[in-house]
Backbone bond lengths (Angstrom), bond angles and torsions (degrees), N, CA, C in turn:
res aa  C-N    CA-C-N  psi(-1)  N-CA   C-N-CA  omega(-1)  CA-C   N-CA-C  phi
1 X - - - 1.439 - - 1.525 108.78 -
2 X 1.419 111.31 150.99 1.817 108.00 -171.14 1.781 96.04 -88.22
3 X 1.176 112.69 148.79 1.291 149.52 -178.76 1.755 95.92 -51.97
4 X 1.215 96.81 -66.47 1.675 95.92 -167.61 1.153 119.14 -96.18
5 X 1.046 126.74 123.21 1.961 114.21 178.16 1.353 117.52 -65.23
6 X 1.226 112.56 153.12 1.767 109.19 -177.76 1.370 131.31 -92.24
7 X 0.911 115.46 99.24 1.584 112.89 179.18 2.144 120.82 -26.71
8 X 0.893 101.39 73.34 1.716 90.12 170.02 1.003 131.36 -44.90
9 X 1.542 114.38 134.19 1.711 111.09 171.86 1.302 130.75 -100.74
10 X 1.693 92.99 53.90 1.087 113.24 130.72 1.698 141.23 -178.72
11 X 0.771 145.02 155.40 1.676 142.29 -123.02 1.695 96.89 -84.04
12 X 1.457 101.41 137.78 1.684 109.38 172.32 1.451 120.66 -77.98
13 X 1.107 132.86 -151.43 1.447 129.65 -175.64 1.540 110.80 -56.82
14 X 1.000 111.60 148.22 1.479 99.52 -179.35 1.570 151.05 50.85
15 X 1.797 89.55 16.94 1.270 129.07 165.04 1.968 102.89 55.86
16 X 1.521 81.45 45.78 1.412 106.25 165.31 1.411 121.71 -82.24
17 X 1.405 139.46 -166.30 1.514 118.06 177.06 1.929 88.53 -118.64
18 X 1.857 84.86 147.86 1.627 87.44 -159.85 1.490 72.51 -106.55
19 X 1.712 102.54 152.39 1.693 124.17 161.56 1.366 100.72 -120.19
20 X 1.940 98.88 156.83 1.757 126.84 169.63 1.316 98.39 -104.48
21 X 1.047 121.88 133.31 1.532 150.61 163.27 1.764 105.26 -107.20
22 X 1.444 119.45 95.42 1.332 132.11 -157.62 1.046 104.27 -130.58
23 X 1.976 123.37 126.24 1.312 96.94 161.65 1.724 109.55 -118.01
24 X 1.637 98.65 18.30 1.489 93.73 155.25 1.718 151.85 -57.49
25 X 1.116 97.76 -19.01 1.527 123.85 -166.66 1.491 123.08 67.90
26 X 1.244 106.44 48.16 1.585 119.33 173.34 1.541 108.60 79.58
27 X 1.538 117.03 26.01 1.412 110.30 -176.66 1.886 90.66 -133.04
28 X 1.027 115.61 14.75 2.196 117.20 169.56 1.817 79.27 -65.50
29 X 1.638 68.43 173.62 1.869 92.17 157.72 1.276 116.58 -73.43
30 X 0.858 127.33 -46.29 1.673 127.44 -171.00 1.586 109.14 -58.76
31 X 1.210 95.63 -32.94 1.621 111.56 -171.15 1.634 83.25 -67.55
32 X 1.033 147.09 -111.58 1.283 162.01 133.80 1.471 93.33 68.03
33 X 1.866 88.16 -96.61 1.555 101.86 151.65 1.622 126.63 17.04
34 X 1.129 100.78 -107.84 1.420 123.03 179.07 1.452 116.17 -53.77
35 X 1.508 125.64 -30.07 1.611 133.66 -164.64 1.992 90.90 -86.09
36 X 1.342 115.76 -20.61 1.522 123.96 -177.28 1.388 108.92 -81.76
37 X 1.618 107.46 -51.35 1.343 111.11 -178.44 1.203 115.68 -84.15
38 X 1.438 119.90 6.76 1.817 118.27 154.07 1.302 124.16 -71.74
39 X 1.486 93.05 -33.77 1.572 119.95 -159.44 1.820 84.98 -89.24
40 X 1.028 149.91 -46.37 1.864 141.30 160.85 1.366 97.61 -58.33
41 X 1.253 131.84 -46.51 1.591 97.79 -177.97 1.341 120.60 -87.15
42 X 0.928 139.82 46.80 1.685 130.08 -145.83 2.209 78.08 -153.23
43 X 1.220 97.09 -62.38 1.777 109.97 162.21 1.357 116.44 -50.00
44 X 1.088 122.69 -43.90 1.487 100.92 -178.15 1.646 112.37 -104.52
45 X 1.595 109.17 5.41 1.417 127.50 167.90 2.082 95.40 -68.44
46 X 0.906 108.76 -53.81 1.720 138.51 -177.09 1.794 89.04 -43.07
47 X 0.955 98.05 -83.75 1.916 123.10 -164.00 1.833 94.51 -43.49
48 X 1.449 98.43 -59.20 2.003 101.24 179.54 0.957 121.77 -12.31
49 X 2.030 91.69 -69.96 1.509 112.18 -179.42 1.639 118.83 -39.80
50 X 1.402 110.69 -35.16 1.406 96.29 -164.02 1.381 100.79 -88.79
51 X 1.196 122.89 -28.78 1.407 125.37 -178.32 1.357 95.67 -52.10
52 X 1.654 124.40 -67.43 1.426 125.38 -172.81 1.411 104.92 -56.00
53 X 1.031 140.67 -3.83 1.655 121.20 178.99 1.421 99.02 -115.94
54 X 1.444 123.93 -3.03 1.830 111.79 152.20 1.392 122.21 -94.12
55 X 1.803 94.64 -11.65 1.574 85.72 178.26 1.644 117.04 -79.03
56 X 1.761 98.14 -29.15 1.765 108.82 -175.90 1.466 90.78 -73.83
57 X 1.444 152.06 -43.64 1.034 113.23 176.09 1.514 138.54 -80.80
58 X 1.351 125.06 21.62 1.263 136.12 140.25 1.163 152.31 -50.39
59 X 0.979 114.98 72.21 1.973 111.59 -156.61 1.419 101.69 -70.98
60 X 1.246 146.16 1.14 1.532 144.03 144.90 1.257 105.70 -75.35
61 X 1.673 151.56 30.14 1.298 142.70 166.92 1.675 94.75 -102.58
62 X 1.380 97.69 142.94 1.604 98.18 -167.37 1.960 82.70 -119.55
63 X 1.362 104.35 -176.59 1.281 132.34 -161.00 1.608 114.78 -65.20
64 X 1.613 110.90 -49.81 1.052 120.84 171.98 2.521 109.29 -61.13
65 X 1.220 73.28 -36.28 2.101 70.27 175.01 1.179 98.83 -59.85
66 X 1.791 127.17 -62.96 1.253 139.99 -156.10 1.650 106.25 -60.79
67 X 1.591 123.29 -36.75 1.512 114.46 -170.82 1.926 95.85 -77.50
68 X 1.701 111.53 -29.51 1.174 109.75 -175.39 1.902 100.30 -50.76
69 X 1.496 125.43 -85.58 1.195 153.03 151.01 1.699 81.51 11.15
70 X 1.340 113.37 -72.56 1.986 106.19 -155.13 1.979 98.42 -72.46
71 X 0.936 114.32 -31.09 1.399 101.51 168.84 1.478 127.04 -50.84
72 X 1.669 112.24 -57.12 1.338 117.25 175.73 1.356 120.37 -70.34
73 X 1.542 124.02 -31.90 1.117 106.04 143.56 1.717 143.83 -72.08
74 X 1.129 111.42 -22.92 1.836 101.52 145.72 1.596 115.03 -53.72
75 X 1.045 116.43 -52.61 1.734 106.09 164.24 1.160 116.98 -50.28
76 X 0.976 139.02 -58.44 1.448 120.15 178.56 1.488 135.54 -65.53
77 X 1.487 108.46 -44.23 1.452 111.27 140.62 1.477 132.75 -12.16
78 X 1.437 106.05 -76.52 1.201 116.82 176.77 1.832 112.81 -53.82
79 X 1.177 121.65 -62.39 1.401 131.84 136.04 1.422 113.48 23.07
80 X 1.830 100.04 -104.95 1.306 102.47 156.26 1.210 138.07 -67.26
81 X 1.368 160.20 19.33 1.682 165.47 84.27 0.901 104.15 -20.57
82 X 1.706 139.32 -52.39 1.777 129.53 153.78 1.595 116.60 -36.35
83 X 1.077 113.47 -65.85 1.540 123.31 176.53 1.476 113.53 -51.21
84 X 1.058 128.40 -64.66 1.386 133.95 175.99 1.550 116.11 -52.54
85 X 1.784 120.68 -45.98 1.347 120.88 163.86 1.390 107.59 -43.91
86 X 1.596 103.57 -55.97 1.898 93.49 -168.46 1.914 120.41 -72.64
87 X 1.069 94.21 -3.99 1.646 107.29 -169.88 1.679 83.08 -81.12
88 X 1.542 122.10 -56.69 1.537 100.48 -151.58 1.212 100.37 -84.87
89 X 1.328 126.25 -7.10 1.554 105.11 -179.62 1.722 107.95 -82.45
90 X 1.197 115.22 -14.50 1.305 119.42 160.85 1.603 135.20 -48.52
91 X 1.141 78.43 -44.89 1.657 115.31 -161.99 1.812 84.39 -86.05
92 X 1.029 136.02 -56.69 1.588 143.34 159.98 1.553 114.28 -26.97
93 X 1.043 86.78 -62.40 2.335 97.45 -175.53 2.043 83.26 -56.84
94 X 1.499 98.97 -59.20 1.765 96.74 -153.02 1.761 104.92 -46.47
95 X 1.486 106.31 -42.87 1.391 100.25 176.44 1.648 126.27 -49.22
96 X 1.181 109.80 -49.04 1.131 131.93 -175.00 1.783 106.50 -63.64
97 X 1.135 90.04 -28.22 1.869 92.85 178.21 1.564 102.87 -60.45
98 X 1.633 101.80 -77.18 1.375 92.84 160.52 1.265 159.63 -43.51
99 X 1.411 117.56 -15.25 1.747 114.62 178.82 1.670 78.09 -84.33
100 X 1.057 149.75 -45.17 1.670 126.20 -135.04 1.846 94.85 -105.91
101 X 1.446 106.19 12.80 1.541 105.68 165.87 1.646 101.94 -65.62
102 X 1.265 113.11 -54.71 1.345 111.40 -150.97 1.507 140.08 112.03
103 X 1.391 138.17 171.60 1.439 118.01 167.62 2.034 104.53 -88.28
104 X 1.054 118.23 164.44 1.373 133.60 -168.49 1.635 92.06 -76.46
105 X 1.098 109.15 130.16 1.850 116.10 168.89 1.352 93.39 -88.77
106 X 1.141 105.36 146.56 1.625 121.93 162.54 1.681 115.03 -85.87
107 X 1.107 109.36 176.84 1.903 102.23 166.78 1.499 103.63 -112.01
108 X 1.345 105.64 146.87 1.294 106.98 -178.93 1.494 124.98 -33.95
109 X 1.083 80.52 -54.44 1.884 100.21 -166.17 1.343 110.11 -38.26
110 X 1.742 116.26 -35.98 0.983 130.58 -154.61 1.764 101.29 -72.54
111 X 1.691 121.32 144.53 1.242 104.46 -172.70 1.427 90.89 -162.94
């Protein structure tokens, strides 16, 4: 079973933060799963932006567009800060794998 649970991208009951308990090593379905639906929100985090930079340059966009516009981008935001939390704690365990490997022993014989 993996060491660290995985942050999901996206929120459990009560828009709590959901974890994977895997002992595939990021290759289950869920794993899959979730590494796809980072990769759709991270894309339509991408696409926003441009929407929001034709909508701010519109001087006919009135208030009600603009609170629309700040919502979906707080969604996506949050989104990616989900994604990125679960990436570095990943990226954290992986380090840690490595310092406590060690240096490589040789075999004696070897000369």
């Amino acid at each position: 079973m993996s060491v660290q649970p995985r942050l999901l991208p996206w929120p459990g009951p009560a828009g709590k933060p959901c974890y994977l308990v895997s002992d595939a090593d990021g290759t289950g379905y869920l794993s899959r799963l979730a590494d796809e639906m980072e990769a759709v929100q991270l894309q339509m985090g991408a696409e926003l932006i441009g929407h929001a930079r034709l909508l701010l340059r519109d001087q006919k966009a009135d208030a009600r567009e603009l609170r629309y516009l700040s919502g979906r981008l707080i969604e996506a935001l949050q989104d990616a800060l989900r994604i990125a939390e679960s990436r570095g704690e990943r990226l954290r365990v992986s380090d840690d794998d490595c310092e406590t490997d060690g240096p490589t022993q040789a075999n004696e014989g070897d000369g």
